[in-house]
C-alpha positions as CSV (number, residue, x, y, z in Angstrom):
1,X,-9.8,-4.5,-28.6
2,X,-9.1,-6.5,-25.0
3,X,-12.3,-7.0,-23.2
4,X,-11.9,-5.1,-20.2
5,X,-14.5,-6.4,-18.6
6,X,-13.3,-9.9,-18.7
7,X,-12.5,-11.6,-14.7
8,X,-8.9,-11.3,-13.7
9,X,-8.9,-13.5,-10.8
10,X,-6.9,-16.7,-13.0
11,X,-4.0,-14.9,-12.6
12,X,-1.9,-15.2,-9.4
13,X,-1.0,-11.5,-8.4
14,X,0.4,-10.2,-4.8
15,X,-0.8,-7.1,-3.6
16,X,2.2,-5.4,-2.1
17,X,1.2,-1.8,-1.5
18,X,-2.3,-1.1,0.0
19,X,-2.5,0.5,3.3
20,X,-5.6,-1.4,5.6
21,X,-6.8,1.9,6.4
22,X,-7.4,3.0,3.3
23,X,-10.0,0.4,2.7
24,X,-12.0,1.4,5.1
25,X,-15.4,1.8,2.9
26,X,-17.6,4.8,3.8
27,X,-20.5,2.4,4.8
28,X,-18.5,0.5,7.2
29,X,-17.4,4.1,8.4
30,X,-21.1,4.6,9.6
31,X,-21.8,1.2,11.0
32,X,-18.8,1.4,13.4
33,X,-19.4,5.0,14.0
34,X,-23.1,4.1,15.3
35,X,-21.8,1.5,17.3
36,X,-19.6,3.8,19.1
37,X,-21.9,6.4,19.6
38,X,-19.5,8.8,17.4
39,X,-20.8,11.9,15.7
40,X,-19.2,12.2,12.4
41,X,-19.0,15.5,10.4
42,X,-21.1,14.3,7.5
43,X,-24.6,12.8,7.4
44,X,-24.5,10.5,4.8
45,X,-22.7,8.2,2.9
46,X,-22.9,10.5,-0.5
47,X,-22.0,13.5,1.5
48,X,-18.6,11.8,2.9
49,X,-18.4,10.5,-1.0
50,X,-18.0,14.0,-2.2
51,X,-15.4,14.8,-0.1
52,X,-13.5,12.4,-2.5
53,X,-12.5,15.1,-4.9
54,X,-8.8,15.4,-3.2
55,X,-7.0,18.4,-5.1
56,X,-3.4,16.4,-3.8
57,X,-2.3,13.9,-1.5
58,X,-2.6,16.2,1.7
59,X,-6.0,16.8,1.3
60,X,-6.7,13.1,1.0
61,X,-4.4,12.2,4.5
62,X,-6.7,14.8,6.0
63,X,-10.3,13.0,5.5
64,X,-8.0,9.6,6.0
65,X,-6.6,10.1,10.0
66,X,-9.9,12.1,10.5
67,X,-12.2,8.7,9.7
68,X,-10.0,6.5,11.7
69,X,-11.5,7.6,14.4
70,X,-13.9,4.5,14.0
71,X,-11.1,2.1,14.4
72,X,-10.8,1.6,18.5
73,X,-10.9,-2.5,19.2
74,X,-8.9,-5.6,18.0
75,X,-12.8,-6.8,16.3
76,X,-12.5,-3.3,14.6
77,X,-9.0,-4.1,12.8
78,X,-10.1,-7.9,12.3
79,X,-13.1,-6.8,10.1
80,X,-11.3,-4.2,8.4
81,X,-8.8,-6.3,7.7
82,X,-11.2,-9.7,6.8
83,X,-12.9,-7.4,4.4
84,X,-9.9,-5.9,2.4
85,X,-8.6,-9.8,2.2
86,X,-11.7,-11.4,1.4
87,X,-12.1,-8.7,-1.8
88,X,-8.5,-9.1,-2.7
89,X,-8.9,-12.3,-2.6
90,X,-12.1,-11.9,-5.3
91,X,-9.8,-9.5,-7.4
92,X,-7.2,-12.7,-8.0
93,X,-4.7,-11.7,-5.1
94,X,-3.1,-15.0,-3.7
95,X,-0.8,-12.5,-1.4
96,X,-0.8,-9.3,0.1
97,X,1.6,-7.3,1.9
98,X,-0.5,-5.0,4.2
99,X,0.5,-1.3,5.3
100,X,-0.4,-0.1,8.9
101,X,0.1,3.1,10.5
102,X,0.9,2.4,14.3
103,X,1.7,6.1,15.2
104,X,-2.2,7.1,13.5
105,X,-3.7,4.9,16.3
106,X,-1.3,5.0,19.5
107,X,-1.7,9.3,18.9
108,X,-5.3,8.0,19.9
109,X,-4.6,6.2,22.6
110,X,-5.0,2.8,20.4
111,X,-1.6,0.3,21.2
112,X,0.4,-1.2,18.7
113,X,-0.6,-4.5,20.0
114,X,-4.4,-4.2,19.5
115,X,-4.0,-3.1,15.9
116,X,-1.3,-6.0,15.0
117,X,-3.5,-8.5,16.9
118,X,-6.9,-7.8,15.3
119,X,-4.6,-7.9,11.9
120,X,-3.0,-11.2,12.5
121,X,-6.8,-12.5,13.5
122,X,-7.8,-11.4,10.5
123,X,-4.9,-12.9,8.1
124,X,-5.7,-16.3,10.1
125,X,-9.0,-16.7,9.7
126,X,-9.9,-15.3,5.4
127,X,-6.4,-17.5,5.3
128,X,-8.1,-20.4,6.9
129,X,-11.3,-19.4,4.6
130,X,-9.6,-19.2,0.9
131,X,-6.1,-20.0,1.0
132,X,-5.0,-16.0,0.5
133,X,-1.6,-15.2,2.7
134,X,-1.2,-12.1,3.9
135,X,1.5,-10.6,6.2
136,X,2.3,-6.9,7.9
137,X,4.4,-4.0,7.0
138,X,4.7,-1.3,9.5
139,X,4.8,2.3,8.1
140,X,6.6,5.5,10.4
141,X,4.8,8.6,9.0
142,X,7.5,10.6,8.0
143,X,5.6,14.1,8.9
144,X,6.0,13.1,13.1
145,X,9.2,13.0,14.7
146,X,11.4,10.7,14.5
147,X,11.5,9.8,18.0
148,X,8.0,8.8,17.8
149,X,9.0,6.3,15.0
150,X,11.8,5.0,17.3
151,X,9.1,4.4,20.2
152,X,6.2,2.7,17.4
153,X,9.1,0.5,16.4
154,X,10.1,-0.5,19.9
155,X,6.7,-1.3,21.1
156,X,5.7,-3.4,17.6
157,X,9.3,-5.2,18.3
158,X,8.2,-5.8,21.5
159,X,4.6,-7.1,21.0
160,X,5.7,-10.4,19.8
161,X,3.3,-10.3,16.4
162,X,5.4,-11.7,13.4
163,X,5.8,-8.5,11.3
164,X,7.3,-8.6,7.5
165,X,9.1,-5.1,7.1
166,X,8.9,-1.7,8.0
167,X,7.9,1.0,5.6
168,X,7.5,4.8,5.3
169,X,4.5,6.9,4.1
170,X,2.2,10.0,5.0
171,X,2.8,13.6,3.5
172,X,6.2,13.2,1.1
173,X,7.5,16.7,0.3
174,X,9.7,18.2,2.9
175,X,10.5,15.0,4.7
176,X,13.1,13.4,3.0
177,X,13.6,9.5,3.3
178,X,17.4,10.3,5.5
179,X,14.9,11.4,8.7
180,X,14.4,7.9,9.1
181,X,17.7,6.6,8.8
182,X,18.3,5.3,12.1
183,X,14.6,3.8,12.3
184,X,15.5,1.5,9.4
185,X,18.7,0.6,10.1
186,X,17.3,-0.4,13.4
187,X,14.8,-2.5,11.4
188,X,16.9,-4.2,9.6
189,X,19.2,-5.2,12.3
190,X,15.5,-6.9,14.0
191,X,15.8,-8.3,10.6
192,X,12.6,-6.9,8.6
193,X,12.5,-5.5,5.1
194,X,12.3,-2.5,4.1
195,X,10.1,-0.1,1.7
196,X,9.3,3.6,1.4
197,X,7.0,6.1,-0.4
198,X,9.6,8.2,-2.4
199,X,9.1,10.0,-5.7
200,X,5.3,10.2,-5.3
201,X,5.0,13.3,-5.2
202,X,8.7,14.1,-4.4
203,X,11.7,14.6,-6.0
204,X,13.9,11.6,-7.6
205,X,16.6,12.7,-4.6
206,X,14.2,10.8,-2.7
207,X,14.1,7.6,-4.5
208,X,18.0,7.8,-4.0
209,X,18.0,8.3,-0.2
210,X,15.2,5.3,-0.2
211,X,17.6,3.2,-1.9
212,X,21.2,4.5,-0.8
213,X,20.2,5.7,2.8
214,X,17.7,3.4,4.1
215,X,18.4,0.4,2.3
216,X,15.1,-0.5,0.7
217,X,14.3,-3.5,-1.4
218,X,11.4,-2.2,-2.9
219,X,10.0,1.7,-3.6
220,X,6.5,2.4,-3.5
221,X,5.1,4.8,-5.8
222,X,8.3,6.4,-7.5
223,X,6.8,7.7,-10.6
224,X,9.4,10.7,-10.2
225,X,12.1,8.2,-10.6
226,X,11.9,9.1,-14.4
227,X,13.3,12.3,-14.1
228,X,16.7,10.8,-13.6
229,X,18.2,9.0,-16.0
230,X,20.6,7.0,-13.8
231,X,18.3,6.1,-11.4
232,X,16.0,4.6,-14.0
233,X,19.1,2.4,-15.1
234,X,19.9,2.0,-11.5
235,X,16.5,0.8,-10.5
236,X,16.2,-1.8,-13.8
237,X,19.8,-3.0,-13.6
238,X,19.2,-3.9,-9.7
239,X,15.9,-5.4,-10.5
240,X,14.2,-3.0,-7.4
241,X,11.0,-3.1,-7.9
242,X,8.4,-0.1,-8.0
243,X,4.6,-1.0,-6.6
244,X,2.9,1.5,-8.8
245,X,-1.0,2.5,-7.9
246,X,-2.3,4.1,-11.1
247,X,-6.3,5.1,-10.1
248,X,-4.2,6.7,-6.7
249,X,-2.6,9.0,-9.6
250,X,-5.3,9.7,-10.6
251,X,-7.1,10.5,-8.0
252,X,-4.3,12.5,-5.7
253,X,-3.5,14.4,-9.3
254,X,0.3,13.1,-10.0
255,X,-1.5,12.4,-13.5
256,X,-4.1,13.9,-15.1
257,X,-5.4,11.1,-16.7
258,X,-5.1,6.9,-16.6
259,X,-4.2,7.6,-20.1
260,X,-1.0,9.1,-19.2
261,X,-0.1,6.9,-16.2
262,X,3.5,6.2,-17.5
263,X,3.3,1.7,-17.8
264,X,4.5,1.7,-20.8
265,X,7.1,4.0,-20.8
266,X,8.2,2.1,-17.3
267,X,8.0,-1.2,-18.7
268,X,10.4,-0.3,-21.9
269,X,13.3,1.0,-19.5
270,X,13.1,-2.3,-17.7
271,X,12.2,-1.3,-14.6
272,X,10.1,-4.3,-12.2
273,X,6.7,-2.2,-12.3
274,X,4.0,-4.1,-9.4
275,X,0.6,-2.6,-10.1
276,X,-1.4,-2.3,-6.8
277,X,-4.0,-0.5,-5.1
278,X,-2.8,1.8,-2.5
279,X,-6.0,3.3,-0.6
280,X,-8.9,1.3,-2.7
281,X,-12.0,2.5,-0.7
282,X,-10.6,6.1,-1.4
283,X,-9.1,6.1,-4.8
284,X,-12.2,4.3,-6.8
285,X,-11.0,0.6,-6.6
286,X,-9.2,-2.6,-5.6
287,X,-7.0,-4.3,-7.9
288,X,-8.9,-5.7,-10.3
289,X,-10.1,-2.0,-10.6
290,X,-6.9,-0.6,-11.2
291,X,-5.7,-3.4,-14.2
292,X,-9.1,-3.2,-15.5
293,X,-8.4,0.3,-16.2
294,X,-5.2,-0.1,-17.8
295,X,-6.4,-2.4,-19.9
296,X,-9.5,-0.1,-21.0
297,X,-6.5,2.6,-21.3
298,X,-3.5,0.9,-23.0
299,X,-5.8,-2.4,-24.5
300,X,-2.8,-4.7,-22.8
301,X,-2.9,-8.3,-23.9
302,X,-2.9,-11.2,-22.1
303,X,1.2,-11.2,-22.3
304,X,1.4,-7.7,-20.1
305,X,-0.9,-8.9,-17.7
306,X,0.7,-12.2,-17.1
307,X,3.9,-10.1,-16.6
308,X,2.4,-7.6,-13.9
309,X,1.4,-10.7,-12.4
310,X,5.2,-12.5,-12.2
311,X,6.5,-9.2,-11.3
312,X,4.1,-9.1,-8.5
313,X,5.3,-12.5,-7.0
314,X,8.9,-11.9,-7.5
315,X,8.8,-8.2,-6.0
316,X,7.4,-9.9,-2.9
317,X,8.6,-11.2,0.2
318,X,7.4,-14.5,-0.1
319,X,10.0,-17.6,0.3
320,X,11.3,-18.6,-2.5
321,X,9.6,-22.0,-2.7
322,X,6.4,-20.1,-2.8
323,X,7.4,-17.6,-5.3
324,X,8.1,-20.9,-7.8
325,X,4.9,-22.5,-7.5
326,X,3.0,-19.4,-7.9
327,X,5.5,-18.6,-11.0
328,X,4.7,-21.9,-12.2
């Protein structure tokens, strides 16, 4: 049996889907919250921990834009994001490609520039600290209107901060990936990459529109994907890769169980499966958490991991020259 409780950090892995406000831990909740003079609706840390039990993913985005609340200055963002890199960094991520929800904080009053600024402070200074790299993916929350994802994308063009891609996440079913078209193509013309949540807990239509009508490189979540035969052969023959979040599963209920999280079944079509940790201070981990509990699940070797890992550097963005040393 594989010793699941062996460190992980020796191999080089890039974290390429965690959103930065999903690691916002419930004690850092409080501190910023008393610093702000902001009455939250729970008392204590172990009362806002029971409310942890999501029954789906809306009931999770609820508690999520609710706690952002705390989040109001560029320090704010910096030590949010100096925290999640500093842990990745102890969980063996080299690399991460960060989510951000622009529109979650300008509906507050909170610009685009103050979030990417505290960000990029952030990424500079753990950088400057450990080595770890880190750069920024803007998401449009596909349950607002579109014109509000034209405007986010405007003003984070306009702010000058070096941003990686554009992606797409919030509540999945009902809005379809097409919405956005003319965001991304937009995007891409400013010459950022592009991702999207599809198939989470949507249909495998969704992965297509992702792939056919957006034009990403990568799809984040798309367990659904394996509904449809061709887009399974489509997604290994093209080498697009999947950032899969298995304790997110879990927790939002698209599986019952880590035991049926579908690796294995994903690896044998061929398909480029990423493992990564989506919202870690939510969903019970960061990445080391998630592999450790594949490996408690499926007792993977030191050959599966070591692949997850080279999948995780060639699914990212990273230049090429980077991409080889890391690979080795």
């Amino acid at each position: 049996m594989t010793d699941t409780t062996a460190p992980l950090g020796r191999l080089p892995f890039c974290e390429l889907h965690v959103h930065i406000e999903g690691t916002l831990e419930p004690a850092t909740i409080f501190e910023l919250a008393a610093a702000k003079d902001i009455r939250l609706p729970y008392a204590d840390e172990a009362e806002l921990a029971a409310l942890y039990d999501f029954s789906d993913l809306q009931s999770f985005l609820d508690l999520y834009y609710a706690n952002m609340q705390v989040l109001q200055t560029e320090d704010d963002f910096e030590a949010l994001g100096a925290a999640y890199l500093r842990r990745a960094g102890a969980a063996g991520v080299v690399h991460a490609e960060m989510f951000v929800d622009p529109q979650a904080h300008s509906v507050r009053g909170i610009p685009e520039s103050v979030v990417l600024a505290g960000l990029h402070r952030a990424i500079a200074a753990v950088g400057a600290e450990t080595g770890i790299t880190a750069s920024i993916i803007v998401c449009v929350l596909r349950d607002q209107p579109v014109d509000s994802a034209e405007r986010m994308l405007d003003r984070v063009l306009e702010s000058g901060f070096a941003i990686e891609g554009i992606g797409l996440d919030s509540a999945e079913v009902g809005y379809p990936p097409s919405l956005f078209r003319s965001v991304f193509e937009r995007a891409r013309a400013a010459g950022l990459h592009a991702v999207a949540h599809a198939g989470e807990e949507g249909p495998a239509s969704y992965v297509w529109e992702a792939l056919d009508v957006l034009g990403v490189e990568r799809v984040d979540h798309g367990n659904r994907a394996l509904d449809d035969a061709a887009l399974v052969a489509r997604l290994a023959a093209d080498r697009i890769p999947l950032t899969l979040c298995p304790l997110s599963n879990v927790r939002l209920r698209v599986i019952p169980s880590i035991a049926e999280f579908p690796l294995r079944r994903m690896l044998d079509t061929g398909i480029l499966v990423t493992i990564n940790s989506d919202d870690p201070a939510y969903f019970g981990g960061y990445l080391d958490d998630n592999l450790r509990a594949l490996r408690g699940a499926f007792d993977l070797g030191g050959d599966v991991l070591g692949l997850l890992a080279r999948n995780s550097v060639e699914a990212s963005f990273l230049a090429p020259a980077r991409k080889h040393a890391l690979l080795g």
